[in-house]
C-alpha positions in Angstrom: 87.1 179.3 95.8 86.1 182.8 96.6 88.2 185.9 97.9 87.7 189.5 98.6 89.1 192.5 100.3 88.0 196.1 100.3 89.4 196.5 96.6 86.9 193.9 95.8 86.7 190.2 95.2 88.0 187.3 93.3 86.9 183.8 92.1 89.3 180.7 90.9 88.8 177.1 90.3 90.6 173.8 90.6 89.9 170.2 90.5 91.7 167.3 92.0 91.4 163.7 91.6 91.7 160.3 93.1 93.9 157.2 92.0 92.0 154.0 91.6 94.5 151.2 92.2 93.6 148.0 90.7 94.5 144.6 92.1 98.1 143.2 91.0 99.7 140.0 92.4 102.7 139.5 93.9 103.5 136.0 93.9 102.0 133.0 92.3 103.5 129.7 91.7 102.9 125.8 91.9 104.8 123.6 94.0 105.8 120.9 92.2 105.2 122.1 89.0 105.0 119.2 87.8 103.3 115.8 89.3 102.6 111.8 88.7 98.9 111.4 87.9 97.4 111.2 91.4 99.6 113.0 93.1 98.9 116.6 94.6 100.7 120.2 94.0 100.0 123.4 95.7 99.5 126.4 94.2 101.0 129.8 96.5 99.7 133.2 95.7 99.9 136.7 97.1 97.7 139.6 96.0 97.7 142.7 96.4 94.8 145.7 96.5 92.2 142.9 95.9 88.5 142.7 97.2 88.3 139.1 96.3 90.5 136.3 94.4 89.6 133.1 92.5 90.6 129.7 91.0 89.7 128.3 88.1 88.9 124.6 87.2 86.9 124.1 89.8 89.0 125.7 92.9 86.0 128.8 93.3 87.1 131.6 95.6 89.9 131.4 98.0 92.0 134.1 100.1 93.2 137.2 99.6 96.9 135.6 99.7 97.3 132.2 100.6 98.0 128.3 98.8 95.4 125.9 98.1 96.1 121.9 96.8 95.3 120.7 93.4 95.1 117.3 91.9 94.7 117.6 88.3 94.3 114.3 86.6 95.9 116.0 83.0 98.1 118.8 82.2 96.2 122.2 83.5 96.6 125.5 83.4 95.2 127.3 86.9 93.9 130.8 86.7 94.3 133.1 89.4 91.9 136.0 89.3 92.1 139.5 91.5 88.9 142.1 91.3 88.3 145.4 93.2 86.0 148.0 92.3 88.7 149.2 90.0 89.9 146.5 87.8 90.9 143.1 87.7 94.3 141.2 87.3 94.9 137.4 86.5 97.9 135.3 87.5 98.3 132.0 84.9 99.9 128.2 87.3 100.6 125.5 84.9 101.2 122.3 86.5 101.8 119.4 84.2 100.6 116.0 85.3 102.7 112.6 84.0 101.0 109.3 83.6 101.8 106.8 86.5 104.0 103.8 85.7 102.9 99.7 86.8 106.2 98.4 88.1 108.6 96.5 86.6 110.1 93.4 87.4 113.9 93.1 86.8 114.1 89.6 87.6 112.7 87.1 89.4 114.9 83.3 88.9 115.3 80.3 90.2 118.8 78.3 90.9 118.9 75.6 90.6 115.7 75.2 88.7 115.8 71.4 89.3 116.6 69.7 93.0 116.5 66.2 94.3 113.7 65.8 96.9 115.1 67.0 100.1 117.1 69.9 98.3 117.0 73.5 98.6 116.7 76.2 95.5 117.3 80.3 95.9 114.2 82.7 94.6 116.2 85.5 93.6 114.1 88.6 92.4 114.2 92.5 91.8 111.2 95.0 92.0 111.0 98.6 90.7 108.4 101.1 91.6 106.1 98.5 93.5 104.2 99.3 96.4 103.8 95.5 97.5 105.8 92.5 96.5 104.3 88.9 97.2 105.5 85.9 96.4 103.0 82.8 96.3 103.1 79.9 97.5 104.2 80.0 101.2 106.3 83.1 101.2 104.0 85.8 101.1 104.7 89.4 101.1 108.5 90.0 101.1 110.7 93.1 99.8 111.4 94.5 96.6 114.5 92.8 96.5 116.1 89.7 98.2 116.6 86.2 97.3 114.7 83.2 99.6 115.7 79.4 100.0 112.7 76.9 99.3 112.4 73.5 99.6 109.6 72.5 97.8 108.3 68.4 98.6 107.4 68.1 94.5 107.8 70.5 91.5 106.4 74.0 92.4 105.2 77.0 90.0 106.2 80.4 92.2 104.6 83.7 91.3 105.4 87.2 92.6 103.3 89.6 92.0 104.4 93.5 92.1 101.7 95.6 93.0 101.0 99.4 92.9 98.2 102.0 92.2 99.0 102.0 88.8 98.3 98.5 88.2 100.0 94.7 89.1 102.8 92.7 87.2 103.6 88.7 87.2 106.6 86.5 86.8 106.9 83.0 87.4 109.7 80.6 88.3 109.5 76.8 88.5 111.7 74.2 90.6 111.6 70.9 89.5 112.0 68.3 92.2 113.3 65.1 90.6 112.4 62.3 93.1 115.1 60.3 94.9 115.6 56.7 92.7 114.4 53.5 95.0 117.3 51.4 96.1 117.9 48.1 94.0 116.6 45.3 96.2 119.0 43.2 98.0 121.1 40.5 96.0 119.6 36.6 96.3 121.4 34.8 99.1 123.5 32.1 97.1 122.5 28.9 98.0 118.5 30.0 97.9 117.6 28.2 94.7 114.9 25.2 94.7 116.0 21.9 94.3 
């Protein structure tokens, strides 16, 4: 910068400068944090001063702010990732995964486990963490828990069979059906013997 007057004239110098701002997050989270294999979270993030943002493990790039879902099959650690001209800033998401569980039968029973032919015995049964129950023969698919009267003609083998994405559990329970005894034949009518 020059000045001057009629005494004569003056030069001075400055300099000034310009801030870069690099990227920085605001937010950045996963909801739930922790998942049963095959199920899904969501991670949220909010950035801030970025030009563009990415995902790790196979997510690629995504919004400047936003939430995206995951479904991890193990334990993994997401890494969020904000660039600008100036810099770059990362944001670390762990979300841990739990293996599924098959489900469990509490009980499944029979009473009574013997009947005469005619008679009636109660299935009786409790399911956990089953997505379908079914009970075989005749009854088909029933709820997790319940009892059921059968009647069975002769001596029947029932199997439920709880059922869910993890895998399929059996029990079985078997009535006995103890046929009815044949009546004794009539007496001899006195009298009826040969001569």
């Amino acid at each position: 910068m020059s000045a001057g007057n009629a005494n004569g004239s003056d030069t001075a110098t400055g300099s000034g400068w310009v801030r870069q701002t690099q990227p920085s997050f605001l937010a950045g989270t996963a909801s739930p944090r922790t998942i049963i294999q095959g199920e899904s979270s969501t991670l949220f993030f909010s950035s801030l001063n970025a030009t563009s943002v990415s995902i790790n493990n196979g997510v690629g790039n995504v919004g400047m702010s936003g939430n995206v879902v995951v479904t991890p099959t193990t334990n993994s650690n997401y890494i969020i990732t904000a660039v600008n001209q100036f810099g770059t800033a990362t944001c670390s998401v762990a979300v841990q995964v739990v293996p599924g569980t098959s489900p469990r039968i509490v009980r499944f029973s029979a009473s009574p486990l013997s009947i005469q032919a005619g008679g009636t015995s109660t299935l009786l049964w409790l399911v956990e963490n089953a997505d379908t129950v079914t009970i075989t023969p005749v009854l088909g698919n029933v709820s997790r828990a319940d009892t059921r009267d059968v009647q069975p003609a002769q001596t029947t083998e029932y199997t439920l069979t709880a059922t869910n994405k993890f895998g399929s559990v059996a029990a079985r329970a078997t009535v006995t059906v103890i046929p009815i005894p044949l009546p004794p034949p009539p007496p001899s009518p006195a009298g009826s013997r040969a001569a």
